[in-house]
C-alpha positions, -999 to 999 in steps of 0.1 A, spaced: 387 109 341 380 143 331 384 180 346 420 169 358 441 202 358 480 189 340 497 196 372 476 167 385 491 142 361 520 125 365 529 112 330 513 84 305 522 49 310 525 19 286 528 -15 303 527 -54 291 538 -69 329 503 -80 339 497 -114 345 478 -129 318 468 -165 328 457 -188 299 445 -221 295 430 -243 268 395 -250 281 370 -279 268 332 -264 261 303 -285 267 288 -301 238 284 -275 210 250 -282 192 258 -288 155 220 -294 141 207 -281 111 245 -263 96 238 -266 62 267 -292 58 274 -326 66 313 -334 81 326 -365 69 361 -377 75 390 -385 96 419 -360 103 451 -374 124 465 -342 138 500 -345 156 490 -316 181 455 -326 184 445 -361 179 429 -380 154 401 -364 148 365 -383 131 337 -363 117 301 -382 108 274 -367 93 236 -381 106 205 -378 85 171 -386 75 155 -391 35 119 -387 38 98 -398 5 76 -365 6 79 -357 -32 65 -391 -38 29 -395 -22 3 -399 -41 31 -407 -73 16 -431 -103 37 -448 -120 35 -465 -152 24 -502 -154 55 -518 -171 77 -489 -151 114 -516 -142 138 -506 -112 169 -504 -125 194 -486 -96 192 -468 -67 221 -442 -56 230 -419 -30 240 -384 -43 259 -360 -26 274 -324 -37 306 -306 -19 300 -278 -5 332 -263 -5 344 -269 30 375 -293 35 401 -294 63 431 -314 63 450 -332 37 430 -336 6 458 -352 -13 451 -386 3 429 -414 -8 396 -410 15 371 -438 18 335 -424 21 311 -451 38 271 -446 41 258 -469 68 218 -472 75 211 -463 114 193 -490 134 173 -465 157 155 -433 148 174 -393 150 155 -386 187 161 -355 199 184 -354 231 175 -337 266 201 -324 282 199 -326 319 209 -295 333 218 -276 303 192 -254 309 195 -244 341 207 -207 345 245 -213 356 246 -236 328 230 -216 299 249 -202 273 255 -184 238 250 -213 218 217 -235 225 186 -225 246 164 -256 230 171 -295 229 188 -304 196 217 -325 184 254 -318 195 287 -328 184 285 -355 211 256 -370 200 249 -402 181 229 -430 170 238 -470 166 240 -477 130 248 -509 111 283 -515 111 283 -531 74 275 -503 48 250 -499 25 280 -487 0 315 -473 2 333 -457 -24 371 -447 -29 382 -413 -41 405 -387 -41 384 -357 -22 381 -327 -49 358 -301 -20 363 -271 -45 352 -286 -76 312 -282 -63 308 -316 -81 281 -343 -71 296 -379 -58 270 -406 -66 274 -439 -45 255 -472 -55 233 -486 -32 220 -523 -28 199 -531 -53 176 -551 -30 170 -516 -8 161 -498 -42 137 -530 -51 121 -525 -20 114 -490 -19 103 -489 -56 78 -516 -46 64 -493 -19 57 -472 -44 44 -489 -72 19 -502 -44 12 -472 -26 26 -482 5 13 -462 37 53 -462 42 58 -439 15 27 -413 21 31 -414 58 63 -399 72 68 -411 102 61 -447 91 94 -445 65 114 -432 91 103 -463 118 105 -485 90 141 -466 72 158 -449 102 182 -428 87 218 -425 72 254 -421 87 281 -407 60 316 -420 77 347 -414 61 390 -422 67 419 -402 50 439 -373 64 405 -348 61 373 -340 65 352 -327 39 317 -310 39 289 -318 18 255 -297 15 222 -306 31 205 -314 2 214 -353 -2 195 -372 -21 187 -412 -26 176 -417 -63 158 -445 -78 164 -452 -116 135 -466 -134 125 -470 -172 93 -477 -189 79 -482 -227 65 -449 -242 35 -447 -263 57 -442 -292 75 -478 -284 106 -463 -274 125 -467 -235 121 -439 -217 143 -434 -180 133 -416 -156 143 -416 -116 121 -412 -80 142 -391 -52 142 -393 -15 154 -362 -1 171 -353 30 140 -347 57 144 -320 83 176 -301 83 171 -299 120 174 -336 125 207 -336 105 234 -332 129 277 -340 130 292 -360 153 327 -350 158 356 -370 180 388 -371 188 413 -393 203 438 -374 224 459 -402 241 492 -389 225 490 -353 227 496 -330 255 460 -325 256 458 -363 267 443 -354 301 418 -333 288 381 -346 289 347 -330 305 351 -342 339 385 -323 338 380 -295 314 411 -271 319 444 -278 305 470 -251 321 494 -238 293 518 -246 315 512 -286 314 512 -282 276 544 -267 267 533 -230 270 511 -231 244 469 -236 242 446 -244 221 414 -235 195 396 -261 177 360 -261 162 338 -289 163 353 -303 192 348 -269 216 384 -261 224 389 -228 231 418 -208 247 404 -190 285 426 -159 294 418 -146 329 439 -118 342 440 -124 384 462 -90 392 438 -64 370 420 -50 399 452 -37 415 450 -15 388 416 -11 376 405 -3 419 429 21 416 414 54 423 449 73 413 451 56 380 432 61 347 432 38 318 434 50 282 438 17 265 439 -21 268 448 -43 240 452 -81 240 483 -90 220 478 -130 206 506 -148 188 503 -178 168 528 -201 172 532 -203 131 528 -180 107 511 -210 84 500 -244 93 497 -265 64 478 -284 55 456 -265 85 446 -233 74 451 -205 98 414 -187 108 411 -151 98 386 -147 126 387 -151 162 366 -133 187 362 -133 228 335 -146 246 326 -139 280 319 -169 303 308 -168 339 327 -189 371 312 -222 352 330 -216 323 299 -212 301 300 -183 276 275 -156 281 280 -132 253 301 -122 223 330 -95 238 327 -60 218 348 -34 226 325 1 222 356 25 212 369 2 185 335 -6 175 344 -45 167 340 -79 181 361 -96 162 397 -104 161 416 -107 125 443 -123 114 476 -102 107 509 -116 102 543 -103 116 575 -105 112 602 -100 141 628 -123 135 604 -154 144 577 -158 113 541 -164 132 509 -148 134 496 -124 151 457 -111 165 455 -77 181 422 -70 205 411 -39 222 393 -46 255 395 -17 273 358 -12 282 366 -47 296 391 -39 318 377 -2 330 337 -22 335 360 -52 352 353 -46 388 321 -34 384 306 -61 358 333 -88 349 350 -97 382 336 -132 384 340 -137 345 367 -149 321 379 -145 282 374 -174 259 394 -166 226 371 -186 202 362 -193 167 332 -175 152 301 -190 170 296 -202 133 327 -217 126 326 -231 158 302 -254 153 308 -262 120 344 -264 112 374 -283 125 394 -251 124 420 -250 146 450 -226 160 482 -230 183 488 -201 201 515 -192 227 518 -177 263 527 -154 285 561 -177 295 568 -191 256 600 -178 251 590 -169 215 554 -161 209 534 -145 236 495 -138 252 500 -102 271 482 -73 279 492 -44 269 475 -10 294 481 24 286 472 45 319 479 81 331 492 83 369 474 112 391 495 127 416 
């Protein structure tokens, strides 16, 4: 308010008794199409579950229509290549199996009924794609498996041996011409597509640009063996999707599941939730604000939201330097990215503190939140989140406390000046 003569004002109030309700809340499926990395890998989280991430693709033969090759050219092997792309989550200490298994159906795109309609829309998808839920049958044998200890920071290539009877085939198709291999959609009806599975305590991410490479040699006018190798490339980032699972059974998020979305932090030990991949997020809703905000005798200078972890560190689980707050409506279904206007941010980052009891700490202004709430946001709640990003493509994950854990806390913190 302005104009207000100082007689008029009582005095400047800080207070962190509101009610602060929190929840950990379970998103709809989170489209994870066309990321720029494929999740492989299995992570068995105490809090959360064991988690299982599978990457789905399709290798098209584009590069190779219309390809000679020469008369006495010999198949010698056939390999799947894959490159790191830096991202790994978990425990990459342990022994991880890494499994590539040939689908028995074609990558269709999925229609989600409903997911359009207007209560239902939301930040992340307007168009049919793949989501984290999604999947395909596959042939439970392999086409090859290979045992290694994960190195996701080296940025070095894994190259996995395939069947030499697939390769055969395929380098038949070309010596022939096949329509397979200068038609498209006839490889993919006649080869579907590929599933990267993997165990261990992590998963790891691998770039979109997998390959399957045939080897070949022939003799070269000067007598001598010359090798040289055919590649079928990843087709259509936008068919390439991640399914990502979890089994819950013997965590306090056991109950948890779409048909019953909210877990209270109450039934979970005062503490909630954030987890990419899977769409857990943390819902804050505050049901006494607008005894305060309708309050014509009260002005508010500042809101903050104060979020404690419930560890300072979380190894092997690496703490995210990001959050932010999304805005969903009464369905739960986030609208838009929060940004507060006076702070100019609409993000959340990471700070640690120290008070006796070592955790973490993020620190958000919302006070254009809580001074627009009965006007625009009375029907509307707070999702703490990952980056929309990280979201989708990360297993990230954060425990955070409440407003009753006796040792790390959600609150709102108002400062307000009382008119007389």
């Amino acid at each position: 308010m302005v104009g207000l003569n100082q007689d008029e004002l009582q005095g400047v109030i800080i207070s962190d008794t509101f009610n602060v309700k929190t929840s950990t809340l379970l998103l709809d499926s989170l489209p994870t199409a066309g990321k720029g990395v494929l999740l492989a890998g299995t992570i068995s989280d105490p809090d959360l579950g064991i988690i299982t991430a599978a990457s789905y693709f399709q290798i098209s033969p584009t590069d190779l229509s219309g390809i000679t090759l020469p008369d006495d050219a010999k198949f010698d092997s056939i390999r799947l290549k894959l490159q790191y792309s830096g991202y790994y989550y978990g425990d990459t200490t342990v022994k991880q199996t890494l499994s590539a298994h040939q689908l028995t159906d074609r990558i269709v795109i999925e229609t989600k009924p409903g997911y359009l309609e207007p209560e239902e829309q939301n930040v992340f998808s307007s168009t049919a794609t793949f989501y984290n839920r999604s999947k395909v049958n596959y042939n439970t044998t392999p086409l090859t498996s290979k045992t290694l200890s994960p190195r996701p920071a080296s940025g070095d290539s894994i190259m996995m041996a395939l069947p030499n009877s697939l390769g055969k085939e395929l380098f038949s198709m070309i010596q022939t011409s096949n329509t397979k291999i200068s038609n498209t959609e006839e490889f993919l009806d006649y080869f579907n597509g590929i599933v990267l599975k993997a165990d261990g305590n992590a998963v790891i991410g691998y770039k979109d640009t997998a390959e399957v490479k045939i080897y070949y040699s022939y003799t070269g006018t000067n007598g001598l063996k010359i090798k040289n190798e055919l590649k079928f490339s990843l087709y259509d980032n936008s068919y390439q999707f991640n399914s990502i699972t979890a089994d819950r059974s013997n965590t306090a998020l056991k109950d948890i599941s779409l048909q019953n979305k909210q877990i209270a932090s109450a039934i979970t030990g005062n503490k909630t939730y954030i987890q990419g991949g899977l769409g857990l997020v943390t819902k804050i809703e505050f049901p006494t604000i607008s005894s305060i905000v309708g309050n014509e005798t009260i002005s508010i200078n500042k809101a903050e939201l104060i979020i404690q972890s419930t560890k300072a560190s979380d190894k092997p689980y690496k703490l995210p330097s990001e959050l932010i707050l999304l805005v969903a409506n009464q369905h739960d279904q986030p609208q838009s990215t929060l940004t507060d206007a006076a702070a100019g941010t609409s993000s959340i980052y990471l700070r640690n503190t120290d008070d006796g009891i070592a955790k973490a700490s993020y620190n958000y202004p919302i006070t254009d939140y809580i001074n627009s709430y009965v006007k625009s946001y009375t029907n509307t709640s707070l999702l703490l989140s990952l980056p929309i990003s990280d979201l989708q493509n990360t297993l990230t994950r954060l425990e955070l406390g409440s407003q009753d854990n006796s040792s790390t806390k959600i609150k709102l913190i108002i400062t307000y000046t009382k008119l007389l």
